[in-house]
C-alpha positions as a printed NumPy array, in Angstrom:
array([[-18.529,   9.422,   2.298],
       [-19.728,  12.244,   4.506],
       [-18.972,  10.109,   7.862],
       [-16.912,  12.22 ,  10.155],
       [-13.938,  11.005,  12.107],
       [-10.854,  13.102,  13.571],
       [ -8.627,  13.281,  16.147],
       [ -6.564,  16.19 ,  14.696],
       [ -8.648,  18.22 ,  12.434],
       [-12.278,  19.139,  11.383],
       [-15.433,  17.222,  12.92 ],
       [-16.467,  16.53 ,   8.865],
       [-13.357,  14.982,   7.556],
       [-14.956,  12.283,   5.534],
       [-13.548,   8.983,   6.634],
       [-11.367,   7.744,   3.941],
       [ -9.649,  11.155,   4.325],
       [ -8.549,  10.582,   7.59 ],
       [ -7.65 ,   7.282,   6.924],
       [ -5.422,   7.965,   3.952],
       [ -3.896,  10.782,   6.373],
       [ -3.271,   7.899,   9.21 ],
       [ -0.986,   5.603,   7.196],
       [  0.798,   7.964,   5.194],
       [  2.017,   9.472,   8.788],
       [  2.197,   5.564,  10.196],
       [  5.857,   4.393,  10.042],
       [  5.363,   0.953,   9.091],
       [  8.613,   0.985,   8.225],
       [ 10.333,   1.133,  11.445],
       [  8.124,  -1.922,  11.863],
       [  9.494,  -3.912,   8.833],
       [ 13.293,  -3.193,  10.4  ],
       [ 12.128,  -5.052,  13.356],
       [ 11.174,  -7.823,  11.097],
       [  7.333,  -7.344,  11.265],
       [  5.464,  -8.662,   8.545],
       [  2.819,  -6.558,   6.352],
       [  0.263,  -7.913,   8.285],
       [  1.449,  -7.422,  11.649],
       [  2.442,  -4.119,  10.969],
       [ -1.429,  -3.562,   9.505],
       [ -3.195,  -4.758,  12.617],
       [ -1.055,  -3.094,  14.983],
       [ -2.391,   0.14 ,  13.088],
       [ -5.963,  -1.033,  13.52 ],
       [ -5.584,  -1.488,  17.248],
       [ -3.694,   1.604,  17.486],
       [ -6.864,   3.199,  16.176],
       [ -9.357,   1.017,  17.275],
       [-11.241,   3.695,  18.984],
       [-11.652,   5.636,  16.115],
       [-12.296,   3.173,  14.249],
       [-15.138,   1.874,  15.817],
       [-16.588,   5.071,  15.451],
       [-17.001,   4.924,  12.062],
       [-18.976,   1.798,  11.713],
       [-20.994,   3.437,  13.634],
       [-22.256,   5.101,  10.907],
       [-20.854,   3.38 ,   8.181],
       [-24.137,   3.309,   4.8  ],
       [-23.724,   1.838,   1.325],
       [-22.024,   5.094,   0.379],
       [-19.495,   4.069,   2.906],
       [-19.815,   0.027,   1.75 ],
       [-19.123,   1.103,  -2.052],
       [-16.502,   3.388,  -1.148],
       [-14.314,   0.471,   0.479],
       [-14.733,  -1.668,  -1.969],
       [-13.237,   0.823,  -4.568],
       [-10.345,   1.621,  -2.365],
       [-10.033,  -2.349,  -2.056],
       [ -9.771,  -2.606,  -5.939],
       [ -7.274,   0.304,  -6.062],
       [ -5.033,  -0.766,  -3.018],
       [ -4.988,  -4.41 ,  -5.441],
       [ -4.455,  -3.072,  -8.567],
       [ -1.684,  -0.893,  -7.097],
       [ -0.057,  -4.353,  -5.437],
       [ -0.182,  -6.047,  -9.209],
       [  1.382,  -3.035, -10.675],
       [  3.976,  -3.654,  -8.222],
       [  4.986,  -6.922,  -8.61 ],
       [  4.593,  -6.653, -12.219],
       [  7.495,  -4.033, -12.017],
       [  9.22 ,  -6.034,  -9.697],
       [  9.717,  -9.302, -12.734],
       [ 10.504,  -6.652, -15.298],
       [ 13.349,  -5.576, -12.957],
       [ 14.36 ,  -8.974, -11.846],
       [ 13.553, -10.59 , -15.725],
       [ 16.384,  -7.511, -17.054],
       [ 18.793,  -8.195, -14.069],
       [ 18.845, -11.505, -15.694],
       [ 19.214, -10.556, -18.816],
       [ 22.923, -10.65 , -20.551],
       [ 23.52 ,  -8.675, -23.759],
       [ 25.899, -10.305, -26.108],
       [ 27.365,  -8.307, -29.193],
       [ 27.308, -10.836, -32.014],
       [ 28.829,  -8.112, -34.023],
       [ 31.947,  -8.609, -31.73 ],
       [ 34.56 , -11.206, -33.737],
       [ 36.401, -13.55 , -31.401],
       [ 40.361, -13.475, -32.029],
       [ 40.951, -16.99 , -32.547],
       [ 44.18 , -17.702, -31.05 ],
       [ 47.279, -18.873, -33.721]])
């Protein structure tokens, strides 16, 4: 975790601090409007940054290995939370509350 890589700050910026720093300032979003895909819009970042992001394989360890994989587990974790709140929402959209307290008027 002590892998350096930076284009705008320090020379020790530990890779998966310049990373998270990348896509939070990457505006994927302008690339959804033009109908990208989440995939798309991810590769385009990668070759965007291919440069340097070949720089950190260089020396990517174990360290480096274990550290990906957590962010891997996160980043899916994060996407189940997601859709999980995304049924809730569309399960209570559905929903309709009826007052069985309510009498009908039956007509006479």
């Amino acid at each position: 975790m002590k892998k350096i890589i930076s284009k705008k700050q320090n020379k020790n910026e530990p890779w998966f601090k310049w990373l998270t720093r990348e896509l939070n300032s990457y505006e994927a979003f302008k690339d959804f409007e033009l109908g990208k895909n989440p995939q798309d819009v991810a590769e385009d970042f990668i070759s965007r940054n291919s440069i340097t992001i070949s720089e950190v394989f260089e020396d990517f360890d174990e360290e480096d290995k274990d550290t990906l994989d957590q962010f891997l587990k996160l980043t899916e974790c994060e996407m189940h939370v997601f859709r999980i709140l995304e049924k809730h929402i569309e399960l209570r959209n559905k929903i309709r509350f009826v007052d069985f307290k309510k009498k009908k008027k039956i007509k006479t």
